[in-house]
C-alpha positions in Angstrom: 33.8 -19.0 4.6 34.4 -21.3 1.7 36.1 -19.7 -1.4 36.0 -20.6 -5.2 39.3 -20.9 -6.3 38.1 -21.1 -9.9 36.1 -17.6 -9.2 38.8 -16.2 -7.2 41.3 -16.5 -10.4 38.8 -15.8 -12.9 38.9 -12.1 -11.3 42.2 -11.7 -11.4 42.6 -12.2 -15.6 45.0 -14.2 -17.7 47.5 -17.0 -15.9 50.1 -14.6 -17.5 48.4 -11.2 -15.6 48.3 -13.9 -12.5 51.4 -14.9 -12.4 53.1 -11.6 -12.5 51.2 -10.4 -9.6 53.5 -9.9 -5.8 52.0 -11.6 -3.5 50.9 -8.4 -1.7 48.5 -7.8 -4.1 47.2 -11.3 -4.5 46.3 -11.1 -0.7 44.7 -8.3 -1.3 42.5 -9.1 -4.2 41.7 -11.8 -1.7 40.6 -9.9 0.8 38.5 -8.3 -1.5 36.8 -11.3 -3.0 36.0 -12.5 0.1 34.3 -9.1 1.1 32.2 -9.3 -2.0 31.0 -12.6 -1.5 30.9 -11.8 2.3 28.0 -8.6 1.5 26.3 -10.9 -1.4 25.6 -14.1 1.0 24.5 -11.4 3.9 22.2 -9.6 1.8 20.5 -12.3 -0.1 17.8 -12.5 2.0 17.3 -8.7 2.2 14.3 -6.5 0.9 15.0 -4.1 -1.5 11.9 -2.4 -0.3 10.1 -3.3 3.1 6.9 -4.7 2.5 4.8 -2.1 3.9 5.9 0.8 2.0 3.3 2.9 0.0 3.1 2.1 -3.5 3.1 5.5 -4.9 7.1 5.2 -3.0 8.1 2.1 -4.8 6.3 -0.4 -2.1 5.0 -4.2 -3.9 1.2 -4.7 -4.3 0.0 -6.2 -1.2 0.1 -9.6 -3.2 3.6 -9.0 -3.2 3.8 -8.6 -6.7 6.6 -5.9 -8.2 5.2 -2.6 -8.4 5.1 -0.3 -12.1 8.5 1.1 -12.4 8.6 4.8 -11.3 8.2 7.3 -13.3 8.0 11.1 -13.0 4.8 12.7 -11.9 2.6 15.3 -13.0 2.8 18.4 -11.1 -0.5 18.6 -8.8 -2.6 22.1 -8.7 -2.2 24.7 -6.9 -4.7 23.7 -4.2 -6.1 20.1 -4.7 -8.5 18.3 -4.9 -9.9 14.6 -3.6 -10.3 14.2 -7.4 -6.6 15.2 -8.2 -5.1 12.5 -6.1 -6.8 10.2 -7.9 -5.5 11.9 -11.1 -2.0 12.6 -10.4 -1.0 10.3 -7.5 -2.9 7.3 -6.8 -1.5 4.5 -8.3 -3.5 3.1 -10.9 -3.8 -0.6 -9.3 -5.3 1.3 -5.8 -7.4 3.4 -7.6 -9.2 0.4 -10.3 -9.7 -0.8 -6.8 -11.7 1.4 -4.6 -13.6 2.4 -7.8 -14.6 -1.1 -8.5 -15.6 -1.1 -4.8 -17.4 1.9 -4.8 -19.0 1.0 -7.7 -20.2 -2.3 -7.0 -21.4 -0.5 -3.5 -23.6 2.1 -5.8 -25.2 -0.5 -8.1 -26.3 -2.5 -5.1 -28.1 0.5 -3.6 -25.4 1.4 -0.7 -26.4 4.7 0.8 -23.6 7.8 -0.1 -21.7 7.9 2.7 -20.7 3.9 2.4 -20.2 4.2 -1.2 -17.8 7.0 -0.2 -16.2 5.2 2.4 -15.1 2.4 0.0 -13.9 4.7 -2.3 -11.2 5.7 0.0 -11.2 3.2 2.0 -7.6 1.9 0.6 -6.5 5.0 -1.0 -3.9 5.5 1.6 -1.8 2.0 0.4 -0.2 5.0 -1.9 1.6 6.0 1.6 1.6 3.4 3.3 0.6 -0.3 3.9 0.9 -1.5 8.0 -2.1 -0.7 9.1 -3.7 0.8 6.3 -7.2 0.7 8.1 -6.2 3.2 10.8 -3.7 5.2 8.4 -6.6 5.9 5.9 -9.1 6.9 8.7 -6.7 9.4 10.2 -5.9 10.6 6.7 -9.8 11.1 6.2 -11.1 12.0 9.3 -10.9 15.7 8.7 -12.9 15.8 6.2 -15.7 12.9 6.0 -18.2 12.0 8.8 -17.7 10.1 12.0 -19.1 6.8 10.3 -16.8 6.8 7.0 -13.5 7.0 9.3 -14.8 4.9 11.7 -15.6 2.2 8.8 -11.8 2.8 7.3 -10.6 2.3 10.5 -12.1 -0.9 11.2 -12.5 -2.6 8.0 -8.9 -4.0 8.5 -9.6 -6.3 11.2 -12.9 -7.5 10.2 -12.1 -8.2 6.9 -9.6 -11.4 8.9 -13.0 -12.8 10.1 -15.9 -14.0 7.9 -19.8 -12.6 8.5 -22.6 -15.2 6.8 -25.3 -13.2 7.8 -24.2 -10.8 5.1 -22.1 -13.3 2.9 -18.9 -12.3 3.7 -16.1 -15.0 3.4 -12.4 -15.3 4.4 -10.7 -14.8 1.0 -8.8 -17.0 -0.9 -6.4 -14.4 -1.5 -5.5 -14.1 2.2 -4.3 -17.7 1.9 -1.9 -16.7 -0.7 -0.4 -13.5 0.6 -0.6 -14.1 4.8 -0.5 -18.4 4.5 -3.0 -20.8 4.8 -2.0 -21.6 8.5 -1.8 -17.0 9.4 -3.1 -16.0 12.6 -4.0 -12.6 12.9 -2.1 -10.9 15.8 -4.0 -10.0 18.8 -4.4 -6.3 18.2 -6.3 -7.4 14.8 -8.1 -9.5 17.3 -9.3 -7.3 19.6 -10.3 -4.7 17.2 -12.2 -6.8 15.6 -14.2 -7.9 18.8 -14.6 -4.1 19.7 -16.3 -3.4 16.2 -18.4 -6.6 15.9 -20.1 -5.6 18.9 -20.1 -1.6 18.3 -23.2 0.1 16.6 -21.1 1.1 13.9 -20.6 -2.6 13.0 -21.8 -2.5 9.6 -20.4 0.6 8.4 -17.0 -1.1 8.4 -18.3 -4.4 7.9 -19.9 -3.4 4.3 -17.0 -2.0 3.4 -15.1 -5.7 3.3 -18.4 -6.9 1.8 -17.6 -4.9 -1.6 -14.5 -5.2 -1.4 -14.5 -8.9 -2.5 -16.1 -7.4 -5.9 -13.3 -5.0 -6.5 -10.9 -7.2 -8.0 -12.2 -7.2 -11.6 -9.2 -6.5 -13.9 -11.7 -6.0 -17.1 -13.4 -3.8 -15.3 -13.9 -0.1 -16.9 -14.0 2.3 -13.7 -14.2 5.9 -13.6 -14.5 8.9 -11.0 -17.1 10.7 -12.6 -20.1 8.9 -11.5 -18.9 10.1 -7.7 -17.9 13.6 -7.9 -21.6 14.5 -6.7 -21.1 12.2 -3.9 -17.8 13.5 -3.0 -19.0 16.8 -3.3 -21.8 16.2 -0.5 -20.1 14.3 2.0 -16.4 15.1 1.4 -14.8 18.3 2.9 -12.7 19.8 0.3 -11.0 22.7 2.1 -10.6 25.6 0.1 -6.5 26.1 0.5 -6.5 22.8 -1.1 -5.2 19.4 0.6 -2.0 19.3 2.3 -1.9 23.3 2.7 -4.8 23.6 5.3 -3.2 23.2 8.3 -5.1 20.4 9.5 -3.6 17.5 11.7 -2.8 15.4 8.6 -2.1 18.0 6.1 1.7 16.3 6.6 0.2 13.1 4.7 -1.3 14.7 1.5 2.2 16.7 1.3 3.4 13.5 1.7 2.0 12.3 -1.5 2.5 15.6 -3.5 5.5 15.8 -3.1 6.9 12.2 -2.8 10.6 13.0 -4.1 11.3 15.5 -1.7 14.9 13.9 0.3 14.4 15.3 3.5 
C-alpha cells in the first residue's frame, strides 16, 4: 500500500505538534492512517444501497437515478385500503407510473381487468425490485383474478423481447439501464417462451404495450377515475390489507410499517 507522506503529516498538525510526538505514537497514528485509507480504497466500489431494494426503503429508480430523500410517513388507517397505498406509501415516481399506464390502457378502450392489471402491475418496486414481475403477482394474487396475476407475473420477461404484431418495441431505455450489448438470463428466457405460447399471452403482453406510454413526466394522473374499477375487480378484505391473514399479508405490513428494525 502506498502512503502519502504529505497526507500522513497533514493529520498529525503543526511541524512543532509533530516533532514533539514519541515515536510510539507516530507508529501508531500510522497504523491508523493506513487503516483509513485501507477501508476508503476497499469500499469505493461499494453500494450504499443494493440495486434491487424497494424504493419506498431507500432503493434508486430502476434508471439508477438517486431516490427522494426519506422522509417520515403518514400513519396508514386502521384497516387499508388498495387506494391508501397509493396515498401513503407508494412512492410518487411508481405511482405517476402505473397511473399513466392505466390511463393510457383506459383511453384506448382496454377492458377492466387489464386496465387494472397495469395499474398495479409495478406497484410492488416500493418493496422490492429483482423480479418485480413475480413479486407483484404474488403480492396481488389474493385478491385480483387469475388473468391480472398471471399478466404481472409475466410482463417481466416479455417486456425483454419486442412483439410487431402489436407494436411493441425493445426500449431505448433498456439500452441505458441493462447496456446495449445485455442478454437476458435464461430464466427471463424461458419465461418468456412459456408465456408467448400460453393462452394468456396477451394479458401480460398488453401490459408492456402501455407501459411504453407511462413515462410522461407532464402528465396529470389521478386514482379517481379507477376506484370503480378497483372496486369491481379488486378484493379489498374487510380487516384491511396486511391484517387478513392471507399468504402475503407479510408484504403489505411490509410496507406499512417500513421502519420497524426487526
Amino acid at each position: 500500500m502506498q502512503i502519502d507522506r504529505r497526507a500522513f503529516l497533514a493529520t498529525l498538525g503543526t511541524a512543532a505538534a509533530i516533532k514533539a510526538m514519541h515515536s510510539e505514537a507516530l507508529a501508531e497514528a500510522l497504523e491508523h492512517h493506513m487503516i483509513e485509507n485501507l477501508d476508503a480504497e476497499t469500499t469505493k466500489d461499494e453500494l450504499k444501497v443494493r440495486l434491487g431494494t424497494g424504493l419506498l426503503f431507500g432503493g434508486p429508480l430502476p434508471s439508477g437515478k438517486a431516490p427522494a430523500v426519506l422522509t417520515k410517513l403518514e400513519p396508514m388507517p386502521e384497516k387499508p385500503t388498495l387506494v391508501d397505498f397509493f396515498k401513503y406509501r407508494f412512492a410518487p415516481a411508481t405511482a405517476k407510473h402505473v397511473l399513466q399506464s392505466a390511463t393510457d390502457a383506459m383511453k384506448k378502450g382496454e377492458r377492466e381487468e387489464l386496465i387494472l392489471a397495469c395499474l398495479l402491475h409495478d406497484v410492488v418496486l416500493n418493496l422490492i425490485k429483482v423480479d418485480h414481475g413475480w413479486w407483484g403477482a404474488q403480492m396481488m394474487e389474493p385478491y385480483v383474478s387469475e388473468k391480472i396475476s398471471w399478466g404481472i407475473r409475466y410482463h417481466q420477461a416479455l417486456r425483454f423481447y419486442p412483439d410487431p404484431s402489436v407494436g411493441y418495441e425493445y426500449p431505448e431505455m433498456y439500452n441505458q439501464i441493462f447496456g446495449k450489448d445485455y442478454v437476458p438470463p435464461p430464466y427471463i428466457k424461458q419465461a418468456y417462451e412459456y408465456a408467448r405460447n400460453h393462452k394468456s399471452y396477451m394479458d401480460a403482453r398488453m401490459i408492456t404495450v402501455h407501459d411504453l406510454y407511462a413515462f410522461d413526466p407532464a402528465m396529470k394522473v389521478s386514482i379517481d377515475p379507477f376506484i370503480d374499477i378497483i372496486g369491481r375487480h379488486f378484493k379489498q378484505p374487510k380487516e384491511g390489507l396486511g391484517y387478513d391473514n392471507s399468504p402475503v399479508a407479510h408484504m403489505w405490513r411490509t410496507l406499512i410499517f417500513p421502519d420497524t428494525p426487526l
